[in-house]
C-alpha positions in Angstrom: 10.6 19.9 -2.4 10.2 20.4 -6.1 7.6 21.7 -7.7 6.5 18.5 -9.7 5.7 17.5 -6.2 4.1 20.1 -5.0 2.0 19.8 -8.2 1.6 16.0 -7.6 0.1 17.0 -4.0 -2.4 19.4 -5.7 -3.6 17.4 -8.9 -4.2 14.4 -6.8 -6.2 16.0 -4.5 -8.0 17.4 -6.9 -8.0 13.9 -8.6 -9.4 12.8 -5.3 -12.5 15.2 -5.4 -13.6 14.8 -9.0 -14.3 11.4 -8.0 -15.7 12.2 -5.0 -18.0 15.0 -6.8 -19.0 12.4 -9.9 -20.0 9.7 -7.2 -22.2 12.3 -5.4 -24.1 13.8 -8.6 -24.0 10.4 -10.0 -25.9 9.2 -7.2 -28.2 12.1 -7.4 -29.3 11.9 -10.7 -32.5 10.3 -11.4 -32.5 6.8 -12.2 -33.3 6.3 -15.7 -33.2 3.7 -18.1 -30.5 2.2 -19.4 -27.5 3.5 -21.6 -28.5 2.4 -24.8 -25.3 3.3 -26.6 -23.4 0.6 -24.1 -24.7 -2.5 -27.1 -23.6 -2.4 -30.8 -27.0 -2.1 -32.3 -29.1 -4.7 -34.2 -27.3 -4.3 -37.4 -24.2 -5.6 -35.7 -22.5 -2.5 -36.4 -19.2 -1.6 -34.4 -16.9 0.9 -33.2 -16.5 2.4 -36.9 -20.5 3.3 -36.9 -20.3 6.5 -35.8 -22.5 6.1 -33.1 -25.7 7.7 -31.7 -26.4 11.5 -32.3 -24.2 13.6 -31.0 -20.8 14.0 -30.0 -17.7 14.8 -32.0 -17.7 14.1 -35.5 -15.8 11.6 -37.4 -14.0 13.9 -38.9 -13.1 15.8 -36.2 -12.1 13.0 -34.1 -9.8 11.3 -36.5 -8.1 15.0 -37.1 -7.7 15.3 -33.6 -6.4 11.1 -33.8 -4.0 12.4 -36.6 -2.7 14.8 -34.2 -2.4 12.9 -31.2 -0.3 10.0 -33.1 2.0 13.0 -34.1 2.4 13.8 -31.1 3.1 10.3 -29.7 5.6 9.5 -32.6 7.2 12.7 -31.8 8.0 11.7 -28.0 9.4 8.4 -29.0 11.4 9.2 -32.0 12.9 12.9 -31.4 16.9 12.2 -30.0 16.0 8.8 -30.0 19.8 7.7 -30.2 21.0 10.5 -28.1 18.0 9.8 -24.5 19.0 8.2 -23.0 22.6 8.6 -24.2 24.5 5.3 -24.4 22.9 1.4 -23.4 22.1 -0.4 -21.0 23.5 -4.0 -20.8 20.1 -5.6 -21.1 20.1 -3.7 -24.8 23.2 -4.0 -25.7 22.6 -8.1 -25.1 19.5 -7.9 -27.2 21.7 -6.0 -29.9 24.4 -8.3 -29.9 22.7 -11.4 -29.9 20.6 -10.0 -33.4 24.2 -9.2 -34.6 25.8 -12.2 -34.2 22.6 -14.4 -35.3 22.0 -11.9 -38.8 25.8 -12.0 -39.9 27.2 -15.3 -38.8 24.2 -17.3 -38.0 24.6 -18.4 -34.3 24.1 -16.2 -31.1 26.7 -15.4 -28.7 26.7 -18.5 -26.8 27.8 -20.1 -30.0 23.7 -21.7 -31.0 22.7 -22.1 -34.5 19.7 -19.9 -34.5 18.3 -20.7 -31.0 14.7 -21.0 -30.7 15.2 -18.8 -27.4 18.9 -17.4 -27.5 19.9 -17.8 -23.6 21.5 -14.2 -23.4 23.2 -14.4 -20.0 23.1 -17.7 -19.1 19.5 -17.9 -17.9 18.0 -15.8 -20.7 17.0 -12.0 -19.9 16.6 -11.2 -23.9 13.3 -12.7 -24.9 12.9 -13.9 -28.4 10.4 -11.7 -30.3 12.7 -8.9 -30.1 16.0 -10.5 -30.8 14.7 -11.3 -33.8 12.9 -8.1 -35.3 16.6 -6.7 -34.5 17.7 -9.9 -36.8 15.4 -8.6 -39.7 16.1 -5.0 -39.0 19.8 -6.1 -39.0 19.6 -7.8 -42.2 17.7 -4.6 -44.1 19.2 -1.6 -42.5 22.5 -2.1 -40.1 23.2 -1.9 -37.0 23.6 1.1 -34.9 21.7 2.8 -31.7 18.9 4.1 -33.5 18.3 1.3 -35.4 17.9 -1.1 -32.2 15.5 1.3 -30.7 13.8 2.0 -33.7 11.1 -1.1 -33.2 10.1 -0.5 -29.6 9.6 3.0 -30.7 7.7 1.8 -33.7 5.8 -0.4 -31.6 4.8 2.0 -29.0 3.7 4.6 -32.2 1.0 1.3 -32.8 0.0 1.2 -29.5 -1.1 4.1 -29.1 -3.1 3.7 -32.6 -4.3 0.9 -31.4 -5.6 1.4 -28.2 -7.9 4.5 -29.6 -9.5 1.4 -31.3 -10.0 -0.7 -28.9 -11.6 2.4 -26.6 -13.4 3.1 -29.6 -14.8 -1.2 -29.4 -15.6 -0.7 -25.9 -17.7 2.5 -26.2 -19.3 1.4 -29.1 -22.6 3.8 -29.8 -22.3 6.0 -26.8 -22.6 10.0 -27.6 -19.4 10.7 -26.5 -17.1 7.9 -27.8 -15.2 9.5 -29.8 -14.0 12.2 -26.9 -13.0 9.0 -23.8 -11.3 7.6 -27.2 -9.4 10.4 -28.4 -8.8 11.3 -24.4 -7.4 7.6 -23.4 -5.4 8.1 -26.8 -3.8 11.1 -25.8 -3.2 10.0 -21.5 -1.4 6.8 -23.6 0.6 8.9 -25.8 2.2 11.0 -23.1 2.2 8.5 -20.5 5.6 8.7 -18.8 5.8 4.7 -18.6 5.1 4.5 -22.0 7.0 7.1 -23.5 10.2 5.7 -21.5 9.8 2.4 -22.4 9.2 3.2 -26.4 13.2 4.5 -26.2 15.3 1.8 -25.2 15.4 -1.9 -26.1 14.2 -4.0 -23.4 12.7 -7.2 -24.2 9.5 -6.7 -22.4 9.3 -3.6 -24.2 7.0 -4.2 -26.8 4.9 -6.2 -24.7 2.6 -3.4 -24.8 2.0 -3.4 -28.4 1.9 -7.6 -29.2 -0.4 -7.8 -25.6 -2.9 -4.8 -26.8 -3.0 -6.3 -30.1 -3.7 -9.8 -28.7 -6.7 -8.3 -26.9 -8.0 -5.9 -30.0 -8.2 -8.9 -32.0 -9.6 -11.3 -29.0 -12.8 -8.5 -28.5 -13.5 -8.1 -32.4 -13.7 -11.6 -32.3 -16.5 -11.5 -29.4 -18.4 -8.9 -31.4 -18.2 -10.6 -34.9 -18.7 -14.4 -33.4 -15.6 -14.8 -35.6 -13.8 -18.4 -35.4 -11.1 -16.4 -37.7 -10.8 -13.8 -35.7 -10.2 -16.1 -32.4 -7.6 -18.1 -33.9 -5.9 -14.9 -34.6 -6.0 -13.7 -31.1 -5.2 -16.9 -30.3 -1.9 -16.4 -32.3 -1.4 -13.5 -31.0 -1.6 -14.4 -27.8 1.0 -16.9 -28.3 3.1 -14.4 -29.9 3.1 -12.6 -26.6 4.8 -15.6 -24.9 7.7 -14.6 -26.9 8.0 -11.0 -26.4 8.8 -11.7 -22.4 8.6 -14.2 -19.6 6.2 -12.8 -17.6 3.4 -13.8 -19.9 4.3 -17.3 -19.3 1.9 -16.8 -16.2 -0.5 -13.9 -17.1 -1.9 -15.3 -20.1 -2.8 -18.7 -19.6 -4.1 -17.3 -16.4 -6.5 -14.8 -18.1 -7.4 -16.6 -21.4 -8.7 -19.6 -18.6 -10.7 -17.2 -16.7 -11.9 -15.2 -19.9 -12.9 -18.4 -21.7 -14.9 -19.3 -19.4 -17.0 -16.2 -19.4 -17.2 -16.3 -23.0 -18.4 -20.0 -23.3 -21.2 -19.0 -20.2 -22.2 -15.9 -22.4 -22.3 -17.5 -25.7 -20.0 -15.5 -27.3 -17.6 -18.2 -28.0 -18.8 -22.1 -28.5 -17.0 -25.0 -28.1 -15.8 -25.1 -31.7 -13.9 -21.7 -31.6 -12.3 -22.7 -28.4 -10.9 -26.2 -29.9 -9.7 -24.1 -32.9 -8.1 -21.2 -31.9 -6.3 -23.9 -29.0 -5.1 -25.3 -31.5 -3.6 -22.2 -33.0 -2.4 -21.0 -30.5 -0.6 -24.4 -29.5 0.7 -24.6 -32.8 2.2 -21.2 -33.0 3.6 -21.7 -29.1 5.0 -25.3 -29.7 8.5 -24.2 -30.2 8.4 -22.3 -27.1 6.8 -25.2 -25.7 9.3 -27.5 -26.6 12.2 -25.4 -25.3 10.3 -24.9 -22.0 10.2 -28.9 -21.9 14.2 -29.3 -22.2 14.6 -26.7 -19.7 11.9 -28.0 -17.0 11.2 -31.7 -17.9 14.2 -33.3 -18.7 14.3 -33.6 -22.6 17.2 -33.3 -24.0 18.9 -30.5 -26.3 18.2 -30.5 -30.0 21.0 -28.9 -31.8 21.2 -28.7 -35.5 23.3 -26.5 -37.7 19.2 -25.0 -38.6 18.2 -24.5 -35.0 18.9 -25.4 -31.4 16.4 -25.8 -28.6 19.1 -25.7 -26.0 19.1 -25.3 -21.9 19.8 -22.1 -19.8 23.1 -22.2 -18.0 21.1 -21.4 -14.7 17.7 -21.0 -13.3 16.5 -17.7 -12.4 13.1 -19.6 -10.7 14.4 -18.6 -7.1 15.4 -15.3 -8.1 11.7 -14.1 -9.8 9.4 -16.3 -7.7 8.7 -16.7 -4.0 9.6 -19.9 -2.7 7.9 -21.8 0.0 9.1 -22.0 3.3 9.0 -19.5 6.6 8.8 -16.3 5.0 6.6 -17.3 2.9 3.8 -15.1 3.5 6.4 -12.2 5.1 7.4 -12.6 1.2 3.8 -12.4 0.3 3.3 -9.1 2.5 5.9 -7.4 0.5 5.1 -8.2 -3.2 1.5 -6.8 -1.9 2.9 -3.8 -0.4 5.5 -3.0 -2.9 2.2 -3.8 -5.6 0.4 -1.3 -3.9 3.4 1.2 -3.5 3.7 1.0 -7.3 0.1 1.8 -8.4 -0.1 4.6 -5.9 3.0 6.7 -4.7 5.5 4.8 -7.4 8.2 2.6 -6.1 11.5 5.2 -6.1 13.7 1.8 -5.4 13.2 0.7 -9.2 15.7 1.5 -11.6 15.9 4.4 -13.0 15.3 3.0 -17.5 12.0 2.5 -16.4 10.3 5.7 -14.9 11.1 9.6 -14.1 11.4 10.6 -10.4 8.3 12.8 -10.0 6.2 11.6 -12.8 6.7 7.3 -12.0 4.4 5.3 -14.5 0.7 6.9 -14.8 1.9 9.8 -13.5 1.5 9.8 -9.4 -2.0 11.7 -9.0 -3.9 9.3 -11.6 -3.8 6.7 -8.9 -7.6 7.9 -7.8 -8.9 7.7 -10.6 -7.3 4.2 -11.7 -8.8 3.0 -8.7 -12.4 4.4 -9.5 -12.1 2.4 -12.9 -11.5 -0.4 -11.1 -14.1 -0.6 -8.7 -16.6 0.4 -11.5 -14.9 -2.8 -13.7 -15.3 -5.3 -10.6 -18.6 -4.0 -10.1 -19.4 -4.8 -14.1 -17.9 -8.2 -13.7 -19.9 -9.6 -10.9 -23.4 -7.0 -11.4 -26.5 -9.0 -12.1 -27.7 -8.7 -15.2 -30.5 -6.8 -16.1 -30.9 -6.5 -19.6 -27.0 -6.2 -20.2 -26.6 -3.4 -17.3 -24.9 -5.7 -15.2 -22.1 -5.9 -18.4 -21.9 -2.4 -19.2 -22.5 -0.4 -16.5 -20.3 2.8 -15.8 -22.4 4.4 -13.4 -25.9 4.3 -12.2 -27.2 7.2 -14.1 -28.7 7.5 -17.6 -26.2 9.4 -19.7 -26.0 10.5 -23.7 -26.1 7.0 -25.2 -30.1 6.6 -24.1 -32.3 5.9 -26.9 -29.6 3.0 -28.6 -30.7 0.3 -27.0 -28.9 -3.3 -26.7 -29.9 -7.0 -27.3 -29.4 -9.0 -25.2 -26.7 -10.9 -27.3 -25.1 -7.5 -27.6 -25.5 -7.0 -24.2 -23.9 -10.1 -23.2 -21.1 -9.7 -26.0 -19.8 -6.3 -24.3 -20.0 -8.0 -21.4 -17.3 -10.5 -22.7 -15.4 -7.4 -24.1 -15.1 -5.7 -20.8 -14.1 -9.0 -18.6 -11.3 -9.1 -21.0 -9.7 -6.3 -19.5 -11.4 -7.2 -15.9 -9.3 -10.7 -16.3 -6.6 -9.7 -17.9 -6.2 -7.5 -14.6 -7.0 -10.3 -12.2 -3.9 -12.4 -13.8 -1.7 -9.1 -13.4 -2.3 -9.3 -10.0 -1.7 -12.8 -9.1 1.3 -12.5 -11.3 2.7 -9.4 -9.2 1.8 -11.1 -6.0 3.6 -14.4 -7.1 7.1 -12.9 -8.0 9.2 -10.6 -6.7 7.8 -7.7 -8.5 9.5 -4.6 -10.5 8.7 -2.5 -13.5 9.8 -4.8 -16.1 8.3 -8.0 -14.7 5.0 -5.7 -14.4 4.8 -4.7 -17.7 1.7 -6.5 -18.7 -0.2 -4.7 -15.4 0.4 -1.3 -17.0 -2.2 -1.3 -20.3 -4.6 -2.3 -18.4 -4.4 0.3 -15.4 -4.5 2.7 -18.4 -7.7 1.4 -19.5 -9.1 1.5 -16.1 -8.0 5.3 -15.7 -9.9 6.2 -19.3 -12.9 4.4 -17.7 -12.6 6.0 -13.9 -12.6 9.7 -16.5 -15.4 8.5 -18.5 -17.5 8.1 -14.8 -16.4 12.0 -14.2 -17.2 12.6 -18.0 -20.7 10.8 -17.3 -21.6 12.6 -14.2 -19.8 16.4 -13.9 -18.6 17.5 -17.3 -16.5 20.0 -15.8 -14.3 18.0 -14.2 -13.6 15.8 -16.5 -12.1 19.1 -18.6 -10.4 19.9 -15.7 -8.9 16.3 -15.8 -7.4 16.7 -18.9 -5.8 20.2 -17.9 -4.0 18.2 -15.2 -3.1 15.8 -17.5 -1.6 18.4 -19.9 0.3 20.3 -17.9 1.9 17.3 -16.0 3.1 15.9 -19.9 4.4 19.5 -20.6 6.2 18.9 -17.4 7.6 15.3 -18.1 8.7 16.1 -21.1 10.8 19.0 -21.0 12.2 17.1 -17.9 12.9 14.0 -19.8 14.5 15.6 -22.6 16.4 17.6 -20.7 17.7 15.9 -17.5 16.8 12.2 -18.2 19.9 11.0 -19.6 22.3 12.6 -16.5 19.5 10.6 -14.1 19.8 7.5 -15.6 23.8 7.5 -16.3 24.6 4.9 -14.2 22.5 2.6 -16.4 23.0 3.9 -20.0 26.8 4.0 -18.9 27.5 6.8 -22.0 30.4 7.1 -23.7 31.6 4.1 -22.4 30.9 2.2 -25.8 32.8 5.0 -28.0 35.6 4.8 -25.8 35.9 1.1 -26.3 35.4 1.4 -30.0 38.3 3.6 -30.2 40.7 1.4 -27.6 40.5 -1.4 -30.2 41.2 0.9 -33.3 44.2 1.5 -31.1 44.7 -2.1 -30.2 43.7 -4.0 -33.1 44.1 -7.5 -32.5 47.2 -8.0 -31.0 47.5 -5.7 -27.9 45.5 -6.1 -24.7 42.9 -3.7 -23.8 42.4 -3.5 -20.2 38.3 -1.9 -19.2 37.5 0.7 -15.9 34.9 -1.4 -14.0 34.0 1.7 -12.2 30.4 3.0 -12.1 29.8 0.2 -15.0 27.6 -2.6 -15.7 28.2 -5.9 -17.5 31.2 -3.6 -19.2 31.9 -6.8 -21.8 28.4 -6.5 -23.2 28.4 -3.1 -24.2 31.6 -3.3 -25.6 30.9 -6.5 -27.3 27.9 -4.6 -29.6 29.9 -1.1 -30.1 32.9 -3.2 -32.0 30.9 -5.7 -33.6 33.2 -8.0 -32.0 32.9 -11.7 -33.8 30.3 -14.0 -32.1 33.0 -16.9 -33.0 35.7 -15.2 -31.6 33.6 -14.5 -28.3 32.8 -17.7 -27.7 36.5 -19.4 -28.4 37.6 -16.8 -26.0 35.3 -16.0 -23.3 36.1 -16.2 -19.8 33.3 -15.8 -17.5 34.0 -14.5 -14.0 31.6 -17.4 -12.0 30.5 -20.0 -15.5 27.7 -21.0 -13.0 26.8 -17.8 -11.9 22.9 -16.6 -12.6 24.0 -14.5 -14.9 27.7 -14.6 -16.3 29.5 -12.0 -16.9 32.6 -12.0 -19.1 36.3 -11.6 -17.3 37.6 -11.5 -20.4 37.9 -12.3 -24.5 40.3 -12.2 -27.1 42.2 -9.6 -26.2 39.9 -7.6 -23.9 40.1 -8.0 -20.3 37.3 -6.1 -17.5 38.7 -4.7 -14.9 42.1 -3.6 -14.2 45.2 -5.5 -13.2 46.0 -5.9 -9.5 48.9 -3.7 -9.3 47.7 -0.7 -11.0 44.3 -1.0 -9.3 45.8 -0.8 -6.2 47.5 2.8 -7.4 44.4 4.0 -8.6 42.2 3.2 -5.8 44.9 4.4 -3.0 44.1 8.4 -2.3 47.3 8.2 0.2 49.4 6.1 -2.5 48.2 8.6 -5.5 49.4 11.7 -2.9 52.5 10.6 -2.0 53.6 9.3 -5.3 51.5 11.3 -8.4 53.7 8.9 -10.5 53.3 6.1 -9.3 50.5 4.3 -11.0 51.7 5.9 -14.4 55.1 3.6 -13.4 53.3 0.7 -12.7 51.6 1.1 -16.4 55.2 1.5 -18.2 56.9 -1.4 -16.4 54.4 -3.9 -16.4 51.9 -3.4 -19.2 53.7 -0.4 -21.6 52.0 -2.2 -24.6 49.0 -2.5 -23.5 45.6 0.0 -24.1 43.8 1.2 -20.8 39.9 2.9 -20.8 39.7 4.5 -17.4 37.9 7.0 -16.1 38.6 10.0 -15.3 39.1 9.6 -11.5 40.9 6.3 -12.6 43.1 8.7 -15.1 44.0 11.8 -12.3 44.9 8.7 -9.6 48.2 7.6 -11.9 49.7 11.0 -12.2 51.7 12.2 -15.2 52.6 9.9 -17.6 55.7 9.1 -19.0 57.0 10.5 -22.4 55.6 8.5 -25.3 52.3 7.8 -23.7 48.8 9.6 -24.9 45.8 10.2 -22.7 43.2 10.5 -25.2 39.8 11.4 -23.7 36.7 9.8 -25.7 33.0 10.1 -24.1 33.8 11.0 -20.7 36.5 8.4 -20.3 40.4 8.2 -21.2 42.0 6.1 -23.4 46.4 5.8 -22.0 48.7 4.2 -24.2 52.0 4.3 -25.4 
C-alpha cells in the first residue's frame, strides 16, 4: 500500500468525524435567531460590500486571492508542453481540425467552416474549442503549448471566478471572505481541475463557460436584471458548444431553476421571454445542425459554412437504450455514479485523474455529501423568513445582527437552487448515459461548491476543525503535485503516446513526398491523428487521400494517406511479432525490409526495431522520442 493511501484512510476518517463533531455541537447550540448575514441588505448591496463586522479584511482577502490565483496559474502553466509529454488523439483532433480550418479554410473532413466540425465521424471535438484554437492559430501558431494554452487559461478564470461566485453566495456573513478564499484555494489545487487545465479536451473548458453561465445567471437574481439574464442566457448557450453533455444538463436545470425563480419573484415573465430568446438566438446554429442530424433536414453546404451530418451516431454508444437490461444498465450508471463521488472509479482513463488522489481528492467525499444534504434540505425547508433558503445549519452564527428581507431572502434562495438544480440535472444526466469523467464534467463544479458549503457547516459549528480541514487539504496538494509533476506523464503514456509525434515529423523529413512511410501500431492510439497535427499535413491532401479502416465505423480511423500508411505490412509484421522467427533468424525481418520495401521509411518501436535483427549495409536506425526511424 502506498502512503497516499494510507493518508486517504486517515484524512477521511478524520473527514468523517469533523462532520460528525459539527452535527453534534451544531445541534447543541442554542437556537437563536436567524443568520442575518445570509440576505444582501436593504441597500441592495452585494458580495463586493464587505460585509458585516468582522472577519478578514478586504485587503487581506484579495492579497491572499492574489496568491492563490498564483498559485493556480502556476499548476496549470509550469511544463505545460512537457505533462503530460506528447497528445492524446482526442487533442491532437481538436488541433488539427483548428489547423486545417485557420490556414486553408475547411476542416479535415473537407467542410468549409462547419458549424460543428464532425472530428471522427460522429464528432468527439466540440466546437467552442476548435475554434479558440482557430483564433489562437491565426495570432500565434501552432505548437503544444499553444493548444493547451486556452484550457489552461480557462481553468486560471475559473478559479477567479468561482471566489466570486462564493463571495455572491455568502454575501454579508462575518466570515465570507475566509469559505471564499478557502473554496478558492480547494479549486485551485483540485486534482480534477488541475489535470484537466493541461490538455486539450473539448469538455475541458466546460468548467469555465458553465461557472461563468451560472455567475452571471445569480447576479442577475440579485440585481432583477433583464440584462444580466439575457447574458446568462447566452452564456448558457455558449455552453452547448463547449461539449455534448450539456445538450441534456442545461435545459434540464434552467427548466427546473426557472421555475423557482418565476415562484420567488426573482425573475417575471418578461425576463424569461427575453433572455429565451437570447439564448435561442445565440443556440440556433447549433440548433439547426442538431435538426439535419436528428430530424431529417438536409445538409447546407456553402463555400462560407456547412451544417453537415455525422458519419455515425454515437446515441447507442453514450445513452442507455431500452430493452432487458434496462434497469441492469440503470444499476450500473448508479453504482459506477456512486463509485466516482466516493472511492473514484480506477477503470477511467488515466488523462482525467491521478491514482490516489481521483477528482476531489478521495477523503472529501464526507464532506461533499454533508453539503449536499444541507443544500436539499435548503431547497425543500419551509420558509421562515428566508431560513428555509439560506440555512447552513441550525445555529446562530457570526452573520446575526444583518438581517434579510424577505425579497433578499427569497433572492438567495434562487441563488442557492441554482447550484441545488444544476446538481439535480447532473445526476439525471449521469444516470441516463453510460457515465465517465469526461461525460461528467459538468457534475464536478458543483460537488466543489457543495464541499466549500459541507466546510462552511464545520466552520459554522467547531472552528477547529475546519483549520484542521484545510491542513488535510494542504498536505494532500503538496502530495499531488510533486506526484503529478513527477510521475504523471510515465502513468499516462499509453494515452499521450510521447515521442511518437517527433518521430513522425522526422520520418517525413526523410520521406518527403514521394516515399512511403510505414507507422508502429503498437501501444498507439488513432496513430494517423497524431501524426496528422505534428507535420501540419494538408487538410486537402488528407481528404483526397484518406483511407479509413471501417468508413462506417463509429469513429474512423485512417489506414492510410498520401503517402503514410498505419500499421506495418503483412510480411514484416509477421517477423516482428514472431519471438521463435526473430530467434532463429536475427536477420530475417531486416531481409524482408530490403527485398520488399528497401525505399521505404519505417517508425517502429523499439521492441518492433530489436525483433528484425541487424540491418543491412546502407540502412540507418535512427532513434527519435523513444521510437526508431529504419531506412535505407
Amino acid at each position: 500500500m502506498r502512503i497516499i493511501d494510507i493518508y486517504n484512510c486517515i484524512a477521511t476518517a478524520a473527514c468523517v468525524l469533523m462532520g460528525a463533531a459539527a452535527f453534534v455541537i451544531g445541534k447543541k447550540r442554542e437556537r437563536g435567531s436567524l443568520d442575518g448575514g445570509r440576505g444582501f441588505g436593504g441597500d441592495g448591496a452585494g458580495a463586493g460590500s464587505g460585509g458585516c463586522a468582522g472577519g478578514l479584511s478586504s485587503k487581506a482577502t484579495y492579497i491572499a486571492l492574489a496568491v492563490i490565483i498564483a498559485v493556480a496559474a502556476f499548476l496549470r502553466l509550469f511544463l505545460l508542453g512537457r505533462v503530460p509529454l506528447g497528445l492524446a488523439p482526442d487533442e491532437a483532433s481538436i488541433g488539427y481540425d483548428a489547423y486545417a480550418i485557420a490556414k486553408f479554410g475547411i476542416d479535415r473532413n473537407g467542410y468549409a467552416y462547419p458549424v460543428y466540425p464532425i472530428t471522427w465521424g460522429p464528432g468527439g471535438g466540440s466546437p467552442l474549442l476548435i475554434y479558440l484554437n482557430v483564433l489562437s492559430i491565426k495570432l500565434f501558431g501552432t505548437g503544444i503549448v499553444k493548444l493547451r494554452m486556452i484550457p489552461a487559461i480557462c481553468g486560471i478564470l475559473t478559479v477567479a471566478l468561482f471566489f466570486f461566485i462564493l463571495k455572491e453566495l455568502t454575501a454579508k456573513r462575518t466570515y465570507s471572505n475566509e469559505i471564499s478564499l478557502f473554496g478558492t484555494a480547494f479549486l485551485a489545487v483540485c486534482p480534477w481541475h488541475v489535470i484537466l487545465s493541461r490538455w486539450t479536451l473539448d469538455s475541458n473548458i466546460m468548467p469555465f463557460t458553465l461557472g461563468l453561465a451560472v455567475y452571471l445567471f445569480m447576479l442577475a437574481i440579485r440585481k432583477r436584471s433583464t440584462l444580466l439574464y439575457c447574458l446568462s442566457a447566452a452564456m448558457y448557450a455558449v455552453c452547448m458548444y463547449s461539449y455534448g453533455s450539456a445538450t441534456i444538463v442545461v435545459p434540464l436545470h434552467l427548466l427546473l431553476i426557472c421555475i423557482i425563480c418565476l415562484r420567488k419573484k426573482v425573475l417575471n415573465i418578461k425576463q424569461l421571454i427575453a433572455s429565451g430568446v437570447t439564448f435561442m438566438v445565440v443556440f440556433a446554429p447549433l440548433f439547426v445542425f442538431y435538426a439535419v442530424n436528428y430530424l431529417g433536414l438536409p445538409e447546407i453546404i456553402t463555400e462560407h459554412f456547412s451544417v453537415n451530418k455525422f458519419t455515425a451516431s454515437r446515441t447507442g454508444e453514450v445513452f442507455l437504450t431500452p430493452g432487458p437490461g434496462f434497469f441492469g444498465q440503470l444499476f450500473d450508471n448508479a453504482k459506477t455514479l456512486l463509485v466516482a463521488l466516493t472511492i473514484g472509479d480506477k477503470h477511467e482513463m488515466l488523462c482525467h485523474f491521478y491514482p490516489g488522489y481521483w477528482m476531489l481528492y478521495v477523503f472529501t467525499f464526507p464532506i461533499v455529501f454533508i453539503g449536499i444534504a444541507i443544500g436539499v434540505k435548503e431547497l425543500f425547508a419551509k420558509e421562515r423568513d428566508g431560513a428555509g433558503a439560506v440555512s447552513g445549519g441550525d445555529g446562530a452564527d457570526a452573520g446575526e445582527g444583518c438581517v434579510a428581507n424577505a425579497s433578499d431572502a427569497a433572492a438567495l434562495y434562487s441563488m442557492n437552487a441554482v447550484w441545488s438544480t444544476l446538481l439535480i440535472a447532473c445526476f439525471v444526466m449521469a444516470i441516463a448515459i453510460k457515465a465517465d469523467a469526461s461525460r461528467m464534467v459538468m457534475m464536478y463544479l458543483p460537488l466543489i461548491f457543495y464541499f466549500v458549503k459541507g466546510a462552511e457547516y464545520i466552520y459554522k459549528n467547531v472552528r477547529k476543525c475546519f483549520y484542521a480541514l484545510c491542513v488535510v487539504v494542504l498536505l494532500a496538494a503538496i502530495s499531488f503535485s510533486k506526484d503529478y509533476f513527477t510521475d504523471f506523464t510515465n502513468k499516462a503514456a499509453d494515452v499521450f503516446m510521447p515521442g511518437y509525434g517527433d518521430a513522425m515529423v522526422r520520418a517525413y523529413e526523410i520521406a518527403g513526398e514521394d516515399r512511403t512511410v510505414y507507422s508502429t501500431y503498437d501501444g498507439l492510439s488513432s496513430p494517423f491523428m497524431l501524426a496528422l497535427y505534428y507535420t501540419n499535413y494538408s487538410p486537402v491532401d488528407f481528404h483526397n487521400t484518406v483511407v479509413y479502416k471501417d468508413p462506417e465505423d463509429e469513429f474512423r480511423v485512417a489506414a492510410s494517406y498520401g503517402n503514410f500508411v498505419f500499421g506495418l505490412p503483412e510480411d514484416v509484421l509477421a517477423v516482428v511479432s514472431d519471438d521463435e522467427s526473430a530467434d532463429a533468424d536475427t536477420e530475417g525481418g531486416a531481409d524482408v525490409i530490403e527485398a520488399n520495401y528497401g525505399d521505404d521509411i519505417f517508425v517502429l518501436s523499439i521492441a518492433e526495431k530489436d525483433a528484425l535483427g541487424d540491418l543491412p549495409n546502407g540502412y540507418n536506425a535512427e532513434p527519435v522520442g523513444g521510437y526508431v526511424i529504419v531506412y535505407k
